[in-house]
N, C-alpha and C positions, 0 to 999 in steps of 0.2 A: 274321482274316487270319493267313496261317501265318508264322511269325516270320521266315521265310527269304524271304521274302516282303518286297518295299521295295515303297513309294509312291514316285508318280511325282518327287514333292517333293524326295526323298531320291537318285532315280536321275540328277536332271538339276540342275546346281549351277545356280543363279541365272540369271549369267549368260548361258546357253544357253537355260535358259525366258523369260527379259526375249528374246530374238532371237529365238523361235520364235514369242511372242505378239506382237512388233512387225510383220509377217507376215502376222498375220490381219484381217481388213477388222473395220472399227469394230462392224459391226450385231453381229457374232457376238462379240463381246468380251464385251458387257455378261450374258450368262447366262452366261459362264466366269468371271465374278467369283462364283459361287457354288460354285463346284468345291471353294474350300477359304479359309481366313482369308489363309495366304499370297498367290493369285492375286488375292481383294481387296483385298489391300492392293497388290500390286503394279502390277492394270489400272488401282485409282482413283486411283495418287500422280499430283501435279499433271507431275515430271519425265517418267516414261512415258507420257503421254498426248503432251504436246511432241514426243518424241525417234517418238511414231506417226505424228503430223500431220506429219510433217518427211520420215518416211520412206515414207507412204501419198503424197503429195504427189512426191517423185523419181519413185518407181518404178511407181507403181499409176496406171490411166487411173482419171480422175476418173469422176463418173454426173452423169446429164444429169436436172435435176430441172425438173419441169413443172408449169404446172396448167391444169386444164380446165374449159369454160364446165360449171355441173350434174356434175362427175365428181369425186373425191378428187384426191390433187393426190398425185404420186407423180415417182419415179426411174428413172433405167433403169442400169440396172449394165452400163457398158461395156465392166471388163473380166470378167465373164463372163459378157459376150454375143461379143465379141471373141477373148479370150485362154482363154476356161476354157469352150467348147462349149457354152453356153446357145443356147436361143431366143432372141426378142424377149419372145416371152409370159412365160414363167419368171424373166427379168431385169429386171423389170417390179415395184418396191416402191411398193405404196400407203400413204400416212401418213394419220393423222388428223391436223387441223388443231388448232392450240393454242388456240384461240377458237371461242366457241361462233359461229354465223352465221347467216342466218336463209337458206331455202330460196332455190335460183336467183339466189347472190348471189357464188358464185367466178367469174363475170364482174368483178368490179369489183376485183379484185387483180392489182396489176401487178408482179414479178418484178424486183426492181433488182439483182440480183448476187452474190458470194457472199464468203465470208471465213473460211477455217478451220475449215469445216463446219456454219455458218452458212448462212443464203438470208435475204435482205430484203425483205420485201417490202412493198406500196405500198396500203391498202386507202382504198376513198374512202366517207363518209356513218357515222362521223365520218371527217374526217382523220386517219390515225396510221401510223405504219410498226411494223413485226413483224418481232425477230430472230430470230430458231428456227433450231435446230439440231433437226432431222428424227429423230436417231439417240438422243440424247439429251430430246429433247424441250425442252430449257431454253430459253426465249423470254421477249420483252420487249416489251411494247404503248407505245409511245412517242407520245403525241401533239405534233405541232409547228404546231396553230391560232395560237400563241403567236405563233411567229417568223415565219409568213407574215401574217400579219394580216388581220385583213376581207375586204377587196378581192381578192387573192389568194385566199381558201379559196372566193368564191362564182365568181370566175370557174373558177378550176379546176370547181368541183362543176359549173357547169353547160355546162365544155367536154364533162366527161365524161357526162352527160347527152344530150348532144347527139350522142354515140358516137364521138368522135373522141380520139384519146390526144394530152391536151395538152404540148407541149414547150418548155413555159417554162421549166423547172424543172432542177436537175442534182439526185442522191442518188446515193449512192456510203456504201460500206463498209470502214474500214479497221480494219487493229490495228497499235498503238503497245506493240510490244515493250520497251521500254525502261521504261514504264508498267504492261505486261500489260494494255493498254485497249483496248477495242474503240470507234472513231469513227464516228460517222452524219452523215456533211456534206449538208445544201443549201442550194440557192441559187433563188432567183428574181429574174427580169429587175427590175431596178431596185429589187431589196433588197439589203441587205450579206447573205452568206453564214454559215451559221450552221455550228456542229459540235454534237453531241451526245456528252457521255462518259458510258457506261458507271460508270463507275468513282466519278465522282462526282456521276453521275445529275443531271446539267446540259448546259444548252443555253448558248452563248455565242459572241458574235459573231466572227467571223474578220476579220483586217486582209487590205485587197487594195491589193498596189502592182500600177502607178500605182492611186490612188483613183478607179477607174473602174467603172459595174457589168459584171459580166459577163454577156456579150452570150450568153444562156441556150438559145438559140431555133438558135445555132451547132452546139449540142453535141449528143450522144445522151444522155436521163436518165441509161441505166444506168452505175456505174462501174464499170471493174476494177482488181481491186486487184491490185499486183505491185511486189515489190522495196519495199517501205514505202511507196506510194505511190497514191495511186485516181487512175486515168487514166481521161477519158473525148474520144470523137472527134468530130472533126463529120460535122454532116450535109452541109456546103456545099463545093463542090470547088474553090473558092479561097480556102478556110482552110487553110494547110500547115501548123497545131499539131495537136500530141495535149496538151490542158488536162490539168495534174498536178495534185495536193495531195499534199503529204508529211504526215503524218501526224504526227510526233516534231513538226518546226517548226512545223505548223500553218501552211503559205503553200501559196501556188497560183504555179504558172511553165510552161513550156513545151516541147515537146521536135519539134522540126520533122519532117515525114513527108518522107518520100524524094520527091523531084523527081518522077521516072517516075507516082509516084501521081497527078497531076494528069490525066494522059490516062484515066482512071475514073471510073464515074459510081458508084459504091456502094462501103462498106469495111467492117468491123468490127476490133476491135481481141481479140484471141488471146494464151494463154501457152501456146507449144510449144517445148517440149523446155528449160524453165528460162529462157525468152528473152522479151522482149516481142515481139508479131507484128503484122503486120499484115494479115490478109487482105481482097484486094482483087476487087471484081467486074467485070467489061466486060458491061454490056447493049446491045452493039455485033453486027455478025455476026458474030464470031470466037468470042462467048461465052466468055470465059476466064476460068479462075481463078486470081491469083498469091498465093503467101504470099511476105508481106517479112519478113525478120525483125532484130533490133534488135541487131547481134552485140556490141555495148558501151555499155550501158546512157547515154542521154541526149549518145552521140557520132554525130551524122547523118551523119557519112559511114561508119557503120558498116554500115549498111540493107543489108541483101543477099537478092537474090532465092534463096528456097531453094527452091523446085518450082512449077510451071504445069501447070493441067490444063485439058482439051478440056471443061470443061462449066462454067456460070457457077449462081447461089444456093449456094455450096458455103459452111457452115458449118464450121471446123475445129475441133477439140476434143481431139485428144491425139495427139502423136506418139512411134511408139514404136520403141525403138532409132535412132531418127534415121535409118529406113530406108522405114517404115512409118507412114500419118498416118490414124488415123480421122475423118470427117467426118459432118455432120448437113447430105446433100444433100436440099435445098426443092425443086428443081425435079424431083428425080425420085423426091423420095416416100420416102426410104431413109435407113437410117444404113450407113454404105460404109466399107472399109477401101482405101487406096490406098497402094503406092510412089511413090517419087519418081520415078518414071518417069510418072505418071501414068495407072499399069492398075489397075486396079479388082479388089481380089481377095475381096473378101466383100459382101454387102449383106441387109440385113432391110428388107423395106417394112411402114414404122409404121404407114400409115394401115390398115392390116388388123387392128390392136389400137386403132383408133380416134381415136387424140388426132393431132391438128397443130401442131405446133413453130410456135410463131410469137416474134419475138424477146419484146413485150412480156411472154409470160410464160412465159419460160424463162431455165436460166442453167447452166453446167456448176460445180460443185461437188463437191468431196473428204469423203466422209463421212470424219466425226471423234466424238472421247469429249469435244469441249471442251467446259468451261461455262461462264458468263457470270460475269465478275469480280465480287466483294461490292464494294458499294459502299464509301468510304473514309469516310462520315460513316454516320448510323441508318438503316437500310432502310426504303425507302418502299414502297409498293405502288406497282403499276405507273401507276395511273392519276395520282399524284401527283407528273408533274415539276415538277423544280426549272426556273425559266425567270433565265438571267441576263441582267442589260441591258449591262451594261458590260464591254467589253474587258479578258480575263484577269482580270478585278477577282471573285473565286469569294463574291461578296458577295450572300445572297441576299437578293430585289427583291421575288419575287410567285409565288405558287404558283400553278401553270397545270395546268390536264386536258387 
């Protein structure tokens, strides 16, 4: 190199390379960690990966990750299918799966939600959930036979058997910043609710005021997570909660849906534009779609309707500048860009790349660099959790697969 001649290293002070790399989408990070010792040290510190996830999560539309019956199980990068002039075809990443599987068996994985670039999902024969983070590959086979017990694992096995997705059950995904821990909550109907930590690789019982079970069969499995908290909604239209868990407390409580929801027969629950949402369907003749949205976190008379459109299955998944909302419309086969106005100014039809969005197994997720916390006592292998009986008591009882 000619002495007059600087590296990039030397042209750009730190601070300007830390904001140029926060910028770049997760996938394409990890081979720039070999550019030079600096940019490794800088993409792998625990601080810069945070300060990505925080800033790919404001300003970046999330990708829509999927799987399919016999097919790899992949993403679609919506913002450059959207914002950066891709295809459908070309914004299309397939993964490989962090377990081996045996042939004609991604049927039996169910899709529960996502967390920091994370996806959870549900496999049955054995029982266990899977945290994988896609980008990094860092995942965790968790069995919980333990905490549902007998009667539980064979009716589940053989609701699913029978081909129907059984909805007894709630899972959800959170992280307890305060701890750097990532939470794996469930619950089945007339069990006490359990959480799973990361961190110190246990499963242990949840208290539920009043001491009542919860009524499992109300809810959707999947949660989402938002604001420290895994939210999930019901199926039934005279339940007016959206069921919480915080995460830090470890408790479960309530946050009421807007009145006007009650005249809808279908909803899901959305994070657009930094807000909890609610998007609501009419399978009525008007076929409408409203997003509610939550303008003050756990204050019900904050609910405000922010846009209605002329067509109903309308899945929402990122809105952008607060002007513009991208959606995963079901009923007309598309992923569509819309105003608030309700015109339609872009669309891709998926089914022409083959797969079908169906909620069980799908989830919108923010690719990230994060990895799975060490645990705080000796590393176990995966298939060795720890099972606790007693309430917060971190006293172990009985080692479980």
């Amino acid at each position: 190199m000619d002495n007059n001649q600087k590296s990039i290293n030397e042209l750009l002070p730190p601070e300007l390379l830390q904001a140029i790399l926060l910028r770049v989408p997760a996938k394409h990070l990890l081979p720039l960690r070999f550019v030079s010792k600096l940019w490794l040290s800088l993409i792998s510190d625990p601080t810069f990966v945070e300060l990505h996830i925080h800033h790919t999560s404001a300003f970046t539309a999330p990708s829509y990750f999927f799987t399919q019956k016999d097919q790899p199980v992949g993403s679609v990068d919506l913002h450059a299918l959207f914002l950066g002039g891709a295809t459908l075809g070309t914004s299309i990443e397939k993964f490989s799966l962090p377990f081996r599987r045996k042939k004609n068996t991604l049927s039996n994985l169910l899709v529960l939600g996502s967390c920091r670039g994370f996806v959870l999902l549900h496999h049955y024969e054995p029982y266990y959930i899977i945290l994988w983070n896609p980008v990094t590959q860092s995942h965790k086979n968790i069995s919980y036979y333990n905490v549902i017990g007998e009667k539980n694992y064979w009716y589940n096995l053989n609701a699913h058997i029978m081909g129907y997705t059984n909805n007894s059950f709630l899972q959800g995904i959170g992280y307890d910043a305060s701890n750097d821990d990532y939470l794996i909550v469930i619950a089945f109907k007339r069990n006490q609710p359990h959480c799973f930590s990361l961190r110190t690789n246990s499963w242990t019982k949840i208290d539920v005021a009043p001491r009542t079970p919860l009524i499992t069969q109300e809810f959707k499995h999947e949660g989402l997570f938002f604001n420290g908290a895994i939210h999930w909604l019901s199926y039934r239209r005279n339940n007016q909660d959206i069921l919480i868990f915080d995460v830090t407390k470890r408790r479960f409580s309530k946050i009421p849906l807007p009145e006007q929801r009650l005249r809808w027969w279908s909803s899901e629950l959305v994070i657009l534009g930094g807000f909890l949402a609610l998007n609501v369907f009419n399978y009525g003749d008007d076929k409408r779609t409203q997003i509610w949205v939550l303008k003050e976190y756990k204050v019900p008379s904050s609910w405000t309707l922010l846009y209605e459109i002329p067509h109903h299955c309308v899945h929402s998944l990122f809105l952008s500048n607060y002007s513009d909302f991208i959606v995963l419309d079901r009923a007309n086969n598309n992923f569509a860009k819309y105003n608030l106005e309700g015109e339609r100014l872009q669309c891709f039809k998926y089914l022409d790349y083959g797969f079908l969005p169906l909620e069980y197994n799908s989830t919108v997720y923010t690719p990230s660099l994060a990895t799975l916390p060490s645990c705080d006592k000796k590393k176990r292998k995966n298939e060795d959790i720890k099972f606790v009986k007693d309430d917060w008591n971190h006293k172990e009882v009985k080692q479980g697969t």
